[in-house]
C-alpha positions in Angstrom: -2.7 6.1 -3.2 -1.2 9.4 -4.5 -1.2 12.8 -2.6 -3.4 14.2 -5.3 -6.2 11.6 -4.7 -5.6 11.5 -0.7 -6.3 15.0 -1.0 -9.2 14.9 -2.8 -10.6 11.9 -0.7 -10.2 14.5 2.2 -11.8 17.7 0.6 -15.0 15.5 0.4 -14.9 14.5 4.2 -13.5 10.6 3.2 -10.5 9.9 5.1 -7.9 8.1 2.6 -7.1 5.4 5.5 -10.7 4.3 6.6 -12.6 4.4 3.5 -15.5 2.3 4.5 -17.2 1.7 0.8 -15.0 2.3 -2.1 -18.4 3.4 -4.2 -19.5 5.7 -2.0 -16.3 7.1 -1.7 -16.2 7.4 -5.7 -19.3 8.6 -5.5 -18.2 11.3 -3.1 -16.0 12.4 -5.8 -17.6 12.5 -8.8 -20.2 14.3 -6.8 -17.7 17.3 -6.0 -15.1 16.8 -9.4 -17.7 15.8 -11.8 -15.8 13.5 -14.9 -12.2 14.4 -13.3 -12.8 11.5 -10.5 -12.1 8.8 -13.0 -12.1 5.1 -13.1 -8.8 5.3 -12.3 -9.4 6.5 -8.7 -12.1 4.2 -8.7 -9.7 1.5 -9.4 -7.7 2.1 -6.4 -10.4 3.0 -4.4 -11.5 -0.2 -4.6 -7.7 -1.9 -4.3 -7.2 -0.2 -1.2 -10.6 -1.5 0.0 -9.5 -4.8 -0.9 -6.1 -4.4 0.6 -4.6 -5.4 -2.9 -2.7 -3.2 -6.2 -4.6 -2.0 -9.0 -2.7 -4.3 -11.1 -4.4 -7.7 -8.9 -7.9 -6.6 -9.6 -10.0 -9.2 -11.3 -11.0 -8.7 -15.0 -14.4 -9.4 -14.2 -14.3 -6.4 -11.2 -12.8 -4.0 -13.6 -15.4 -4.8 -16.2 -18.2 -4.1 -13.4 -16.5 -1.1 -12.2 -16.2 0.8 -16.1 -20.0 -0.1 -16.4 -20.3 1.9 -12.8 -18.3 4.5 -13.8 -19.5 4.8 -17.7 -23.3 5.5 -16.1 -22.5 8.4 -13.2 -20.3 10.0 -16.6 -23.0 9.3 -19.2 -26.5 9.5 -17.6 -28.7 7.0 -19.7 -25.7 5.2 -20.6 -26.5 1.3 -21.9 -24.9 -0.9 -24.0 -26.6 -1.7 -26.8 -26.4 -6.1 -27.7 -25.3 -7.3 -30.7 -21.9 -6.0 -31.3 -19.7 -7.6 -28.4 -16.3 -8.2 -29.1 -14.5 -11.9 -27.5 -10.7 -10.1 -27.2 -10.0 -6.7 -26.0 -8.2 -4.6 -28.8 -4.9 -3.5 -27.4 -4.1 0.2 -27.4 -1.6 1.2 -29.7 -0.6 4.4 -30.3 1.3 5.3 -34.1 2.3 8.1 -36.0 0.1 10.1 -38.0 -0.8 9.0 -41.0 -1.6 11.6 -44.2 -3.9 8.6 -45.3 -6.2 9.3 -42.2 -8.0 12.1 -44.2 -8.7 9.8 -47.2 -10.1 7.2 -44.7 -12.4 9.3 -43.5 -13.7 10.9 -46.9 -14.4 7.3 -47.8 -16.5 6.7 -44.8 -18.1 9.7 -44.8 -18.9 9.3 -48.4 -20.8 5.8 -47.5 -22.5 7.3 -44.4 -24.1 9.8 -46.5 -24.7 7.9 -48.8 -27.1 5.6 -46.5 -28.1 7.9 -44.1 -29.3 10.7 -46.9 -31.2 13.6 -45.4 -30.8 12.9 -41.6 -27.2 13.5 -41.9 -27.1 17.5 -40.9 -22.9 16.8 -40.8 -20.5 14.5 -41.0 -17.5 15.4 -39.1 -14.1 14.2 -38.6 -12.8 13.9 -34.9 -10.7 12.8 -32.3 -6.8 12.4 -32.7 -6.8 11.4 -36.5 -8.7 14.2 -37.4 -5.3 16.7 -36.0 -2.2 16.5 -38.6 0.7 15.6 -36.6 -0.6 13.9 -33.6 0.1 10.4 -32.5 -3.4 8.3 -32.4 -4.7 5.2 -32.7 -5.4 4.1 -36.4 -9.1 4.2 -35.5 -10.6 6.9 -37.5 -13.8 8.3 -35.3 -16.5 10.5 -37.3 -19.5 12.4 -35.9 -22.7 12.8 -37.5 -25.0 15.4 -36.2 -28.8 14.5 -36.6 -32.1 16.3 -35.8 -33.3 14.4 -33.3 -30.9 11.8 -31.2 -34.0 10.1 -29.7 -35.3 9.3 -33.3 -32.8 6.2 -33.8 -34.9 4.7 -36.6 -33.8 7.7 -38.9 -30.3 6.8 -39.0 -29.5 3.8 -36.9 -30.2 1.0 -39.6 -28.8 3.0 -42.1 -25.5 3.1 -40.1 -25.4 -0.5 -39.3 -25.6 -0.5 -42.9 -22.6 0.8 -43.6 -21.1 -2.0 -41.7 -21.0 0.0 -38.1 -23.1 -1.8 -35.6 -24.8 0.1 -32.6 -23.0 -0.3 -29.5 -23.9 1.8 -26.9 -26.5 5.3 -25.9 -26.9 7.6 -23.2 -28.7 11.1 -23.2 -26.6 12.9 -25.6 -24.7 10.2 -27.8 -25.1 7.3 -29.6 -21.5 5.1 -30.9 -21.1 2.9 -33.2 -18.4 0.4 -34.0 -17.6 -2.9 -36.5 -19.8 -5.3 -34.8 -18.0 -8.6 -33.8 -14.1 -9.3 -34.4 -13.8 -7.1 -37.4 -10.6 -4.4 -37.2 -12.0 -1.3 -35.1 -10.6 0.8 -37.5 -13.3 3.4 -37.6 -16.1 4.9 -34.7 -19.4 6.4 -35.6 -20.6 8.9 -32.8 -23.9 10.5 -33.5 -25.1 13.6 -31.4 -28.0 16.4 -32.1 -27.1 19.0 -34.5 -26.2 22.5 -32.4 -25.7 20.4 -29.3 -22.9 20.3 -26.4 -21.4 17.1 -27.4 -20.8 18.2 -30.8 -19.4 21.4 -30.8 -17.5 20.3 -27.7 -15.8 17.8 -29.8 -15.2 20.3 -32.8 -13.8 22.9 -31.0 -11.0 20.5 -29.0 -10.2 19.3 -32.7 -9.5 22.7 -34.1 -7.9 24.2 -31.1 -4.9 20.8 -31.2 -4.9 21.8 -35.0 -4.0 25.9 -33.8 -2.0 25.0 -30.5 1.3 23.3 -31.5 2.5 23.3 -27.7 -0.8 21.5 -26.5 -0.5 18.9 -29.3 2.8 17.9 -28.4 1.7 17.7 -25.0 -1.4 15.2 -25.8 1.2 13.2 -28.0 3.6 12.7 -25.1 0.4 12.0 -22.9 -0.9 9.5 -25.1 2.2 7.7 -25.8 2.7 7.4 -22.9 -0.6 6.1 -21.6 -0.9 3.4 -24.6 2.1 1.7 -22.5 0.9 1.9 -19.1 -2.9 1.3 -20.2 -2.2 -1.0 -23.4 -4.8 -3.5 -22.3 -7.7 -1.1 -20.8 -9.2 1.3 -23.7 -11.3 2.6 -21.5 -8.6 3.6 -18.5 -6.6 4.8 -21.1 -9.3 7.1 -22.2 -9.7 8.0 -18.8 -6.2 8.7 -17.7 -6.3 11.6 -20.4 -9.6 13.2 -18.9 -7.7 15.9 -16.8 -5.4 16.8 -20.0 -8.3 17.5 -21.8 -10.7 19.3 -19.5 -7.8 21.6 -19.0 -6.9 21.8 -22.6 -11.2 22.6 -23.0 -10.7 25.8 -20.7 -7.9 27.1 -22.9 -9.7 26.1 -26.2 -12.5 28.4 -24.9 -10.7 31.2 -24.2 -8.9 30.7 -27.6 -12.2 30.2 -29.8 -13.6 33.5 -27.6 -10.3 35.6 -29.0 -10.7 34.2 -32.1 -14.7 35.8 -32.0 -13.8 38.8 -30.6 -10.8 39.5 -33.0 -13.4 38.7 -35.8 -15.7 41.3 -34.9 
């Protein structure tokens, strides 16, 4: 266990060397650090608990303990049935590519086309949306709809498009090619003027402005795609603290940005 998560463990009241229940001692954390304790601490919460390494714990513990951590992150978080996958797609990290923008005009093209009227936008996001950064070749697009909860106004419409519905919670709904067909594109759909959505916008435009925090995130993410190849979801994880602290400078850059406008 590192200092940073012994210390934490202790600001909470848990002593690092007699953690009696690994959960509650997550639990303890995400109740004081909200999304930054990850399921990476929970991991070796629950190693230590076991007396073991991260690395010996069970696929089919790590698989119970994302589904813990995905619900206290995500409240209303289920996965939707249908569009399970039998391998795990590796991580891999790649240059960008000047085609990524052409991808995603396609896509968006055909999710307009189907969903009509109760697409408000079509965005494109995450790290193939930022011209110069690393990513996965997984192009991810957000659609911004009226009403979330109304999930017969653009759900079957999505699926298609050859996207099937793979998980919800509150604020979000994602989509993904359904079976073992490439994941080479992610539909998120979020309310129009919400949180989620101009959360995601404004982390987008501020890597497009900030050169020093894109280099940053590219070194970050290379170097999580090694250590995390076979975990998406600990490899999203593992960049949580990068980008929360990223979010507080993108705020104070979007608030110059208004104020120098005016």
């Amino acid at each position: 266990m590192d200092s940073s998560l012994a210390g934490r463990l202790r600001a909470v009241g848990v002593e690092p060397d007699a953690i009696a229940d690994p959960d509650d001692a997550w639990r303890s954390l995400h109740e004081a650090y909200g999304t930054r304790a990850t399921l990476l601490d929970r991991y070796v919460l629950e190693a230590v608990a076991l007396g073991s390494s991260v690395d010996e714990l069970p696929q089919e513990l790590r698989e119970r303990l994302t589904q813990e951590v995905l619900a206290a992150h995500f409240p209303g978080f289920e996965i939707v049935g249908g569009a399970d996958r039998h391998s795990q797609d590796p991580v891999e990290v790649m240059a960008y590519d000047p085609a990524w923008p052409d991808r995603f005009a396609s896509w968006r093209d055909k999710l307009a086309a189907e969903l009509g009227s109760a697409a408000l936008r079509i965005d494109h996001i995450g790290s193939t949306s930022v011209p110069d950064l690393p990513a996965k070749p997984v192009i991810d697009i957000q659609v911004s709809v009226a009403d979330i909860v109304d999930e017969e106004s653009y759900v079957p419409h999505i699926e298609r498009a050859g996207i099937a519905f793979r998980a919800r919670d509150d604020v979000h709904r994602y989509f993904r090619p359904a079976g073992e067909r490439p994941r080479d594109v992610q539909v998120h759909v979020c309310g129009i003027g919400s949180e989620w959505e101009s959360r995601h916008l404004l982390f987008r435009d501020f890597l497009r402005a900030d050169a020093a925090t894109r280099a940053a995130y590219a070194a970050l993410k290379r170097e999580l795609a090694t250590r995390y190849r076979d975990d998406r979801i600990a490899y999203n994880e593992a960049k949580t603290n990068f980008i929360l602290d990223a979010m507080e400078r993108a705020q104070a850059w979007r608030t110059r940005r208004i104020e120098a406008d005016q």
